[in-house]
PASEBA-1860 file (N, C-alpha, C; in nm, 3 decimals):
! residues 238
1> XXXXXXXX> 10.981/5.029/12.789/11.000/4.886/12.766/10.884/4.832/12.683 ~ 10.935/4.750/12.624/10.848/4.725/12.502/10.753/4.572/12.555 ~ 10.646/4.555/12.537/10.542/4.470/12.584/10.529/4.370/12.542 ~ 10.527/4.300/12.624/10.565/4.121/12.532/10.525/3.977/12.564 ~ 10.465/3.904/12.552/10.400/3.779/12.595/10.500/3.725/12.739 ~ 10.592/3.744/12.741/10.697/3.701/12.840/10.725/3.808/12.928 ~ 10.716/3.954/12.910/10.731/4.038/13.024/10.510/4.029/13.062 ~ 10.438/3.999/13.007/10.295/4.022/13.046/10.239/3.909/13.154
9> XXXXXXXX> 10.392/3.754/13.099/10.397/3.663/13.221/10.440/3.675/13.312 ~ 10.524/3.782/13.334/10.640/3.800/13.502/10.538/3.875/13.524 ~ 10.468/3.999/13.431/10.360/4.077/13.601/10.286/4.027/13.593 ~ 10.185/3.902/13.556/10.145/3.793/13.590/10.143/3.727/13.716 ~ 10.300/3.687/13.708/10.358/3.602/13.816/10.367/3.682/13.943 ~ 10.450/3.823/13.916/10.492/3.894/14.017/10.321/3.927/14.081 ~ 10.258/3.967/14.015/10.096/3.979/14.118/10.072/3.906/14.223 ~ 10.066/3.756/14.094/10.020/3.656/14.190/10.106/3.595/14.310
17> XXXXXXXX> 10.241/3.640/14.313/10.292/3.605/14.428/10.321/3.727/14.501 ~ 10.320/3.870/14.455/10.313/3.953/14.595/10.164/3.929/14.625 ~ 10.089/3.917/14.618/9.950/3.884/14.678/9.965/3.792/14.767 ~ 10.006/3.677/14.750/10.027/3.544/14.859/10.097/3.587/14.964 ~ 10.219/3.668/14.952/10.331/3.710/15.016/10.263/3.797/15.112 ~ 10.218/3.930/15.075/10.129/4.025/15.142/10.052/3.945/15.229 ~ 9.931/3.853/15.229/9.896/3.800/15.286/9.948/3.724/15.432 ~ 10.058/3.672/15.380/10.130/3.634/15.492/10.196/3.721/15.627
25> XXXXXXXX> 10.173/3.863/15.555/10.235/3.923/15.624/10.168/3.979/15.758 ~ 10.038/3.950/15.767/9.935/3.947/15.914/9.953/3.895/15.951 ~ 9.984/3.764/15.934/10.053/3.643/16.076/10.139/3.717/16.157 ~ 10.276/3.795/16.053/10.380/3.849/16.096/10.383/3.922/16.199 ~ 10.268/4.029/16.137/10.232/4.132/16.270/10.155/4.082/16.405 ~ 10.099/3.984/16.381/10.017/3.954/16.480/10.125/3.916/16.588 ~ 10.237/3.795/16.487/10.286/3.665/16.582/10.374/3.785/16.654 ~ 10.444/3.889/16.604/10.537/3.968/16.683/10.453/4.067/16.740
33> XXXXXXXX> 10.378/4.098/16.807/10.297/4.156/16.909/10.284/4.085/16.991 ~ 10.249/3.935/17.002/10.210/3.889/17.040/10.365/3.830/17.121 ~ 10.442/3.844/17.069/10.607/3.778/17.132/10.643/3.910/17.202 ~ 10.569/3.990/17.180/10.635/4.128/17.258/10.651/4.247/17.210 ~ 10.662/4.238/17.105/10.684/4.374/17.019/10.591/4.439/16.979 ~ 10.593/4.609/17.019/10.493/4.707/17.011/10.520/4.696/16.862 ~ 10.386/4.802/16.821/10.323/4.814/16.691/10.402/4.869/16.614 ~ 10.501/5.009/16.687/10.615/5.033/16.580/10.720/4.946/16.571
41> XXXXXXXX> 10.749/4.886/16.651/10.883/4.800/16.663/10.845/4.678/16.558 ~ 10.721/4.649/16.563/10.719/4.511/16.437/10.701/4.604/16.325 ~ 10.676/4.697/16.285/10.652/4.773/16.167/10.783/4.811/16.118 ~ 10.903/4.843/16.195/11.010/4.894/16.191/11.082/4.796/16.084 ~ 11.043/4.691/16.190/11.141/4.542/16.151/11.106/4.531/16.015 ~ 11.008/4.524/15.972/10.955/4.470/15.829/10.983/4.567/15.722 ~ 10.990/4.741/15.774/11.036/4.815/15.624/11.205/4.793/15.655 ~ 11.256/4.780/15.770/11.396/4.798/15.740/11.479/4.667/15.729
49> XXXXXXXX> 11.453/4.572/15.820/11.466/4.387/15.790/11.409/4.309/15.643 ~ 11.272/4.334/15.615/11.279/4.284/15.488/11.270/4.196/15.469 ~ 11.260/4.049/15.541/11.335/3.937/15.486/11.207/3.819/15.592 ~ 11.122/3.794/15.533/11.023/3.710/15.574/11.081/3.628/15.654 ~ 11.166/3.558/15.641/11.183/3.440/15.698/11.230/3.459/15.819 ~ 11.353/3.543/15.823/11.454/3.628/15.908/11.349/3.628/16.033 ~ 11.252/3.714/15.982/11.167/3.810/16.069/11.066/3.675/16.169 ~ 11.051/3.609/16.098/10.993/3.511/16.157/11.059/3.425/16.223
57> XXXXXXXX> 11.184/3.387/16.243/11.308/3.338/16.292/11.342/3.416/16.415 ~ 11.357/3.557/16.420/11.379/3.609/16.535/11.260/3.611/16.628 ~ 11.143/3.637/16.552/11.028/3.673/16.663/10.988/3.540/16.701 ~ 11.020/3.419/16.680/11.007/3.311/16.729/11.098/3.278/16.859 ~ 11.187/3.266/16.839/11.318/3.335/16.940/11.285/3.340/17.055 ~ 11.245/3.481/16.999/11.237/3.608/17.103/11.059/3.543/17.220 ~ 10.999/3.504/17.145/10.835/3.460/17.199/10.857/3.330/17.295 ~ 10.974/3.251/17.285/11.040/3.130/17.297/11.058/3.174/17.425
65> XXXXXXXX> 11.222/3.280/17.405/11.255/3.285/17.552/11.289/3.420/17.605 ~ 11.172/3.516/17.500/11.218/3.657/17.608/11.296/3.732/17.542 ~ 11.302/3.840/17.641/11.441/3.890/17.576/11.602/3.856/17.615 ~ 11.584/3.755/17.742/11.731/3.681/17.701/11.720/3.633/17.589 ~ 11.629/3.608/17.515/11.687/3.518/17.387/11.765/3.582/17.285 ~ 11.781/3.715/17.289/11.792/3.828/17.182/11.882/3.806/17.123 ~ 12.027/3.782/17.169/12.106/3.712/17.083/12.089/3.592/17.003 ~ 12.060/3.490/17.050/12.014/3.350/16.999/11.915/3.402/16.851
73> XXXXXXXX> 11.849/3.527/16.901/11.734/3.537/16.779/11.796/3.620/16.678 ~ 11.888/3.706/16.693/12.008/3.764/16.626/12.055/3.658/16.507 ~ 12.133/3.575/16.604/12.210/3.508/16.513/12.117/3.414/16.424 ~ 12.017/3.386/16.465/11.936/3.257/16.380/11.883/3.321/16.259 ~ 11.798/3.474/16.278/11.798/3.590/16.182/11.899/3.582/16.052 ~ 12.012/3.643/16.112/12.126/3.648/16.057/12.139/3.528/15.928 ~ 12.179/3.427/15.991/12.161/3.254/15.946/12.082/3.248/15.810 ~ 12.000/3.278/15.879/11.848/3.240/15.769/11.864/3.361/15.643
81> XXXXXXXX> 11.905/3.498/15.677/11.918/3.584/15.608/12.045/3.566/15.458 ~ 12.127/3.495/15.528/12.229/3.481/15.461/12.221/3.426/15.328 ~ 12.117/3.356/15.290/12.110/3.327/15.157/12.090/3.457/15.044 ~ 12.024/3.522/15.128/12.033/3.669/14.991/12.195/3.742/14.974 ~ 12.299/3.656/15.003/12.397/3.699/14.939/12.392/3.604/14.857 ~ 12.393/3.489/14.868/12.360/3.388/14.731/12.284/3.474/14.576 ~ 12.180/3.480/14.653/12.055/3.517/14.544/12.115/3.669/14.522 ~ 12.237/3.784/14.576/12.257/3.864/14.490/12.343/3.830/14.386
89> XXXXXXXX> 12.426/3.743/14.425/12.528/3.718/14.316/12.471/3.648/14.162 ~ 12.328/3.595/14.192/12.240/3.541/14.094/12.161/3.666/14.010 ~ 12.147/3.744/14.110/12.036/3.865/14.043/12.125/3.930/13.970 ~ 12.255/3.990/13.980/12.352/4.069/13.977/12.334/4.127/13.777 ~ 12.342/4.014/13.726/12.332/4.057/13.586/12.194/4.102/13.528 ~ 12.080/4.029/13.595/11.923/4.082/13.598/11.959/4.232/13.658 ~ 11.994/4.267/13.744/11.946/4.411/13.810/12.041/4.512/13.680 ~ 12.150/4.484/13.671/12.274/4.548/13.595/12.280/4.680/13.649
97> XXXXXXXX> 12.422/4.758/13.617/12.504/4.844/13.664/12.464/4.955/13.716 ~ 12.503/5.078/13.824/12.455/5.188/13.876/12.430/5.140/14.005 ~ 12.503/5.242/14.069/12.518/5.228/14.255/12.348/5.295/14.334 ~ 12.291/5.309/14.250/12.169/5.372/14.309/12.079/5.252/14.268 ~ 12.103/5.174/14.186/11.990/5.051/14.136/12.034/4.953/14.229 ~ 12.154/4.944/14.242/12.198/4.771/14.303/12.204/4.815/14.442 ~ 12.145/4.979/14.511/12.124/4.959/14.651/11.959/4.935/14.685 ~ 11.920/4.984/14.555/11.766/4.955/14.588/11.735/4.790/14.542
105> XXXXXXXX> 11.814/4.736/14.529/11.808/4.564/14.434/11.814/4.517/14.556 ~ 11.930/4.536/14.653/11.976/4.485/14.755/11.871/4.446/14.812 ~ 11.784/4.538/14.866/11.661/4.544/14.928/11.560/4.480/14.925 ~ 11.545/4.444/14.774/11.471/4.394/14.719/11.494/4.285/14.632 ~ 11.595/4.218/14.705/11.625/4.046/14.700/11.614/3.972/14.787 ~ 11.503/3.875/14.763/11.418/3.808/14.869/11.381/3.674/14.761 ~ 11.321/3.612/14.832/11.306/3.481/14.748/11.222/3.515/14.691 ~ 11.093/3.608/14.681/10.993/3.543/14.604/11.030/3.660/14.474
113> XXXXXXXX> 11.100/3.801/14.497/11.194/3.829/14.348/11.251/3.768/14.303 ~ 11.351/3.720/14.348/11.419/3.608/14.291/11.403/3.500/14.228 ~ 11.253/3.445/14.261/11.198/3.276/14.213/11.136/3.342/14.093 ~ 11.046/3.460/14.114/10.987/3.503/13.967/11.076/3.540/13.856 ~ 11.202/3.623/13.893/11.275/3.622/13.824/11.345/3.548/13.748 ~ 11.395/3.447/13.774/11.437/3.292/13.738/11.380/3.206/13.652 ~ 11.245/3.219/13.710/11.112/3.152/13.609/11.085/3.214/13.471 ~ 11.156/3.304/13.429/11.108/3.335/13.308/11.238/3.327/13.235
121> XXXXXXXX> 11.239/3.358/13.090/11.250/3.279/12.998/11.291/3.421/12.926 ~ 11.344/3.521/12.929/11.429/3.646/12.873/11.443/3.721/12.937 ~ 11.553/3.809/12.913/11.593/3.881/12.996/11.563/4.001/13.060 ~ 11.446/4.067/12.963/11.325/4.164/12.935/11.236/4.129/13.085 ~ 11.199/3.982/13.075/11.081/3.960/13.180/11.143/3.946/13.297 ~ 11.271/3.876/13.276/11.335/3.837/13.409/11.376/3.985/13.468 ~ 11.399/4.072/13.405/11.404/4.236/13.520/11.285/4.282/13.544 ~ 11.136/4.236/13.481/11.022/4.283/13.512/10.973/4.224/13.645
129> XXXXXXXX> 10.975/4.071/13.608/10.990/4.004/13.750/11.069/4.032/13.874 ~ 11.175/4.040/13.904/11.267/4.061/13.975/11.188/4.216/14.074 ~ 11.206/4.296/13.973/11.152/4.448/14.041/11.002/4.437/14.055 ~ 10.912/4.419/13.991/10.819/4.412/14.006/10.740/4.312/14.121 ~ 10.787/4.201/14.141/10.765/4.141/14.254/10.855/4.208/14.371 ~ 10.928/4.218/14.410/10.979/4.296/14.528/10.921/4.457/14.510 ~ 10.875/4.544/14.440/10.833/4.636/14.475/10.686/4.590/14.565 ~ 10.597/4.571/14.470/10.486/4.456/14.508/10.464/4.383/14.663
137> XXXXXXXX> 10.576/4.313/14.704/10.588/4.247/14.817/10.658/4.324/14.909 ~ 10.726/4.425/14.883/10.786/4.538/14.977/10.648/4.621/15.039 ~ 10.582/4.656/14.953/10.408/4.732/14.993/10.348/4.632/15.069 ~ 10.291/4.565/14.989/10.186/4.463/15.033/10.262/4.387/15.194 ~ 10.378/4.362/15.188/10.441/4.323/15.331/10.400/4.428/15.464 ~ 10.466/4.521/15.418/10.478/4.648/15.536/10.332/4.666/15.512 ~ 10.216/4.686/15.453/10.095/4.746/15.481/10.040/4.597/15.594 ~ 10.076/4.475/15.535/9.975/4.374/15.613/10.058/4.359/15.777
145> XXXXXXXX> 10.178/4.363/15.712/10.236/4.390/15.892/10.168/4.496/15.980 ~ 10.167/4.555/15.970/10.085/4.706/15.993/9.944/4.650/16.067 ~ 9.844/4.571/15.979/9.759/4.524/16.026/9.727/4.427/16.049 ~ 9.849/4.336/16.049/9.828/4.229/16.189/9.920/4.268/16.284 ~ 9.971/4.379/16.305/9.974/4.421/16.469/9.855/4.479/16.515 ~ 9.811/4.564/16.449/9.688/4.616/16.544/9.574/4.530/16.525 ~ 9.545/4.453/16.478/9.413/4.337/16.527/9.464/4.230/16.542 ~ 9.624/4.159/16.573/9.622/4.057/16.597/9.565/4.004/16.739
153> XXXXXXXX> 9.513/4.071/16.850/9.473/4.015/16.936/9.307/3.983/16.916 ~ 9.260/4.062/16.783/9.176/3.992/16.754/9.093/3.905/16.675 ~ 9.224/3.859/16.601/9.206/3.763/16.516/9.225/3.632/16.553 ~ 9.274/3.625/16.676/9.331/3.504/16.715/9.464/3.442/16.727 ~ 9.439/3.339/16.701/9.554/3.186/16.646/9.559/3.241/16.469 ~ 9.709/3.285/16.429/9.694/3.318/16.333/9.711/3.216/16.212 ~ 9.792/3.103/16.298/9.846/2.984/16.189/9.711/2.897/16.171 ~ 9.588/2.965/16.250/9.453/2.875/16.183/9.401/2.929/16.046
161> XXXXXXXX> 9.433/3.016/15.992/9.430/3.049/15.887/9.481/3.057/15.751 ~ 9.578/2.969/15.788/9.657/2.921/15.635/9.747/2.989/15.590 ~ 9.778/3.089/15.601/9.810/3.248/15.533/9.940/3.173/15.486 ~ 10.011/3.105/15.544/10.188/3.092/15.452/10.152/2.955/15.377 ~ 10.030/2.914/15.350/9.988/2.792/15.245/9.970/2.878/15.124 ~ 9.912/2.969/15.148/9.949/3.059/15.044/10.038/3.108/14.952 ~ 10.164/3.137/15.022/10.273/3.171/14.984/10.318/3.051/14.946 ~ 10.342/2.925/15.059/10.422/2.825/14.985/10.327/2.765/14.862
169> XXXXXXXX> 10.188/2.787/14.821/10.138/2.762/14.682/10.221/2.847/14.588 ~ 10.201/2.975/14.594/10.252/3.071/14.469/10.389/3.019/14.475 ~ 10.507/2.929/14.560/10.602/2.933/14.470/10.596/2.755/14.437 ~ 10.495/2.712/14.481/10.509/2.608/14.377/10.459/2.566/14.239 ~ 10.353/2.714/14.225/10.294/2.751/14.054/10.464/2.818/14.027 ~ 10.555/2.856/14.046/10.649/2.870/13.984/10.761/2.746/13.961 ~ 10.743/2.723/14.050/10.867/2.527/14.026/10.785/2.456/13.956 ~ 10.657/2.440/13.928/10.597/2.299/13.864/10.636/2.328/13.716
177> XXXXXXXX> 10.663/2.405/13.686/10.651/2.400/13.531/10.827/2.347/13.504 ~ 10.864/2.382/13.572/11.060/2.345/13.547/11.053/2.223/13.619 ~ 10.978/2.143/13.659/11.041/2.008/13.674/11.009/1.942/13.562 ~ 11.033/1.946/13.437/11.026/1.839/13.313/11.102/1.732/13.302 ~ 11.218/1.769/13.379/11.321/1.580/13.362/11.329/1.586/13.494 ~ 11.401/1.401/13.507/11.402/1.345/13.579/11.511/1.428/13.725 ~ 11.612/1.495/13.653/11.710/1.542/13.734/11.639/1.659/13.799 ~ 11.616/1.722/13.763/11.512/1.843/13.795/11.445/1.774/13.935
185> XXXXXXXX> 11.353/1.713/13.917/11.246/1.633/13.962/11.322/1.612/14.143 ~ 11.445/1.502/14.134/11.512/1.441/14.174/11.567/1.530/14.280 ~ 11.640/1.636/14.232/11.718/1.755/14.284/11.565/1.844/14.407 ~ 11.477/1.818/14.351/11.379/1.860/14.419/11.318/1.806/14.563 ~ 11.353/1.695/14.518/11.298/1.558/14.601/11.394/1.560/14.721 ~ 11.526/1.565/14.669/11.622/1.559/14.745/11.631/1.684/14.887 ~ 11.626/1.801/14.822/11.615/1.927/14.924/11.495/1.939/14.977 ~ 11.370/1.860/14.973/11.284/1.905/15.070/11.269/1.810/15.133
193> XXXXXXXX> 11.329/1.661/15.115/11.331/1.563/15.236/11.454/1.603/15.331 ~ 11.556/1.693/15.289/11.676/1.729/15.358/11.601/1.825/15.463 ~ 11.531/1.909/15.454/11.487/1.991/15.444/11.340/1.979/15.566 ~ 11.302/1.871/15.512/11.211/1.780/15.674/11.235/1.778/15.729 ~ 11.403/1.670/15.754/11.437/1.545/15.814/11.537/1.658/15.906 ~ 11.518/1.820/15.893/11.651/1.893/15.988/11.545/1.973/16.063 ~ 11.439/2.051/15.990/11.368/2.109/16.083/11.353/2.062/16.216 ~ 11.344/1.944/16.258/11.279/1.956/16.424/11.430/1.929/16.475
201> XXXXXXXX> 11.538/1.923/16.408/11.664/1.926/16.525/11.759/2.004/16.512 ~ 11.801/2.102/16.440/11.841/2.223/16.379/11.849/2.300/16.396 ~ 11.876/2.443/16.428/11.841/2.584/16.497/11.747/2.642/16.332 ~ 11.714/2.719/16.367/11.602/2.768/16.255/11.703/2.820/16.139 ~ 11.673/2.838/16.018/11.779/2.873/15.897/11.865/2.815/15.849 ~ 11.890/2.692/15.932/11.986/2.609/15.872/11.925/2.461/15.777 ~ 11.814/2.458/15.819/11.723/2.387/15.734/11.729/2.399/15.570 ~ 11.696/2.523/15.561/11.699/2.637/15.405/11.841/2.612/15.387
209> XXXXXXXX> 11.950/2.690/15.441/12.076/2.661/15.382/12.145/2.521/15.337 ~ 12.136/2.417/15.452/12.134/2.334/15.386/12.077/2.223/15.287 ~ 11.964/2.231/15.297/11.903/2.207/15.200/11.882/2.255/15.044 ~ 11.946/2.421/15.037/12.007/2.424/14.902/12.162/2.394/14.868 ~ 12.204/2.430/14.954/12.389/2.301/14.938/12.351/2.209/14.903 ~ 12.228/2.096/14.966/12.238/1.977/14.878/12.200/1.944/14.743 ~ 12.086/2.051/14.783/12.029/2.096/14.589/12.116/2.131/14.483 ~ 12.248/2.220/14.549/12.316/2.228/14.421/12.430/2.098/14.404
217> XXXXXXXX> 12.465/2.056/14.503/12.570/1.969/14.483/12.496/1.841/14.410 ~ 12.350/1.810/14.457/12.301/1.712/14.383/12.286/1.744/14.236 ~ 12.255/1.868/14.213/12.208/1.902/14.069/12.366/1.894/13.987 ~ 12.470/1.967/14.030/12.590/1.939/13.955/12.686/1.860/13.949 ~ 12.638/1.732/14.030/12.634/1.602/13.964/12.617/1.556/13.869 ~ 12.500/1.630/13.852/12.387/1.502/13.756/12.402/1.353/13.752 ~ 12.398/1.310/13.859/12.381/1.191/13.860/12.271/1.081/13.793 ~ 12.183/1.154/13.729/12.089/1.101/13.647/12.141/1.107/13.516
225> XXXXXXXX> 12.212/1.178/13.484/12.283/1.190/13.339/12.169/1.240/13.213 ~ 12.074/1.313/13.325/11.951/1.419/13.199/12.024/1.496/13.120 ~ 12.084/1.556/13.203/12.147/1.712/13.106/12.177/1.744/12.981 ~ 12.125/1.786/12.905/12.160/1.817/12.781/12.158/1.942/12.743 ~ 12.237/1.952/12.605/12.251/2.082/12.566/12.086/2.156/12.559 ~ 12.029/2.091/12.508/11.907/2.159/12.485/11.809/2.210/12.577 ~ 11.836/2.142/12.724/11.793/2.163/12.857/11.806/2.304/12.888 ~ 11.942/2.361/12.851/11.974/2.458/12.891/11.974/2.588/12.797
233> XXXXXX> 11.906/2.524/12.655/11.855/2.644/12.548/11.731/2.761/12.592 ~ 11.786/2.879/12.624/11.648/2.917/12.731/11.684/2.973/12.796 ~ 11.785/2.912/12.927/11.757/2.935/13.063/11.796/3.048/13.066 ~ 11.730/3.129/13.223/11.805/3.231/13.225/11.926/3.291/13.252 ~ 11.958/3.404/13.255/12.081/3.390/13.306/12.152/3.373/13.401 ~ 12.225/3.346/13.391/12.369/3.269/13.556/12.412/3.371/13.583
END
């Protein structure tokens, strides 16, 4: 592959957000040791689950109410997981054809491949991004899980440490640059007050889901009447 100001920005991007991502992933290990789960069993979860949010959804659950909760933490998992059928049907033309690529894609569709992928601007960078951040955050995940199980009892309180301010920074160095109009802006505004205003009464994952239902239904509106042809000179692909 040939080297290019726009593929040199996705491993750019993809660094700087498997780094944030990785990071986060010691809370992970800690918080699920700490809910109950031995050192292989949270290690398990993270190379074969995959799915940050998921993982943090069940072991919340589960720390909540036990292991009666196991179903309850099942399905909320599940829930929350469900958007990466969204985001394959988005990646689908980024990853392109061969049953041995689109099982390892599978895997490695998660939001923060997906957001880097998106963010760029050809089709060259957008597969550099895509793979390159999920290889990236597939390592860096499973190694920091790894070691926040075995020192999370002595690290503490892990949410005193910021670790997912992190992550939610690196993907907002990827959204700030695409809010240039008003609709953009708006559509933004809209899904994270949705997105507030459900967290504390909600079961976990349904926050995220709906809050991008409203993002898209607000955006293909356009009720601001931004849209123009030229808006969409660029983008990547659908």
């Amino acid at each position: 592959m040939t080297l290019t100001p726009e593929t040199n920005g996705a491993a750019r991007a993809s660094l700087a957000v498997g780094l944030a991502t990785a990071a986060y992933g010691i809370s992970f290990g800690a918080l699920a040791t700490a809910a109950g789960l031995d050192v292989w069993q949270t290690c398990f979860m993270s190379l074969v689950m995959f799915t940050g949010g998921s993982q943090f959804a069940l072991v919340g659950v589960i720390a909540s109410g036990g292991v009666a909760a196991g179903p309850s933490a099942i399905a909320s998992a599940a829930l929350l997981g469900s958007r990466n059928v969204i985001y394959a049907l988005r990646m689908s033309p980024v990853v392109g054809s061969g049953w041995m690529k689109r099982i390892a894609a599978a895997h490695l569709t998660i939001d923060e491949s997906v957001a880097v992928s998106t963010a760029q601007s050809t089709p060259a960078a957008q597969r550099v991004g895509f793979w390159l951040t999920g290889l990236l955050v597939f390592v860096g995940w499973n190694l920091t899980t790894l070691v926040g199980a075995l020192i999370g009892n002595l690290i503490g309180d892990v949410s005193a440490y910021g670790l997912d301010a992190a992550a939610a920074a690196a993907f907002l160095g990827l959204l700030w640059p695409r809010l240039k109009h008003l609709q953009a802006q708006a559509v933004a505004v809209v899904a994270a007050v949705a997105a507030a205003l459900l967290t504390p009464v909600v079961a976990p994952g349904l926050p995220v889901i709906i809050a991008a239902i409203v993002a898209v239904v607000f955006g293909l509106t356009d009720w601001l009447g931004t849209r123009t042809t030229s808006d969409t000179e660029g983008a990547p692909l659908a």
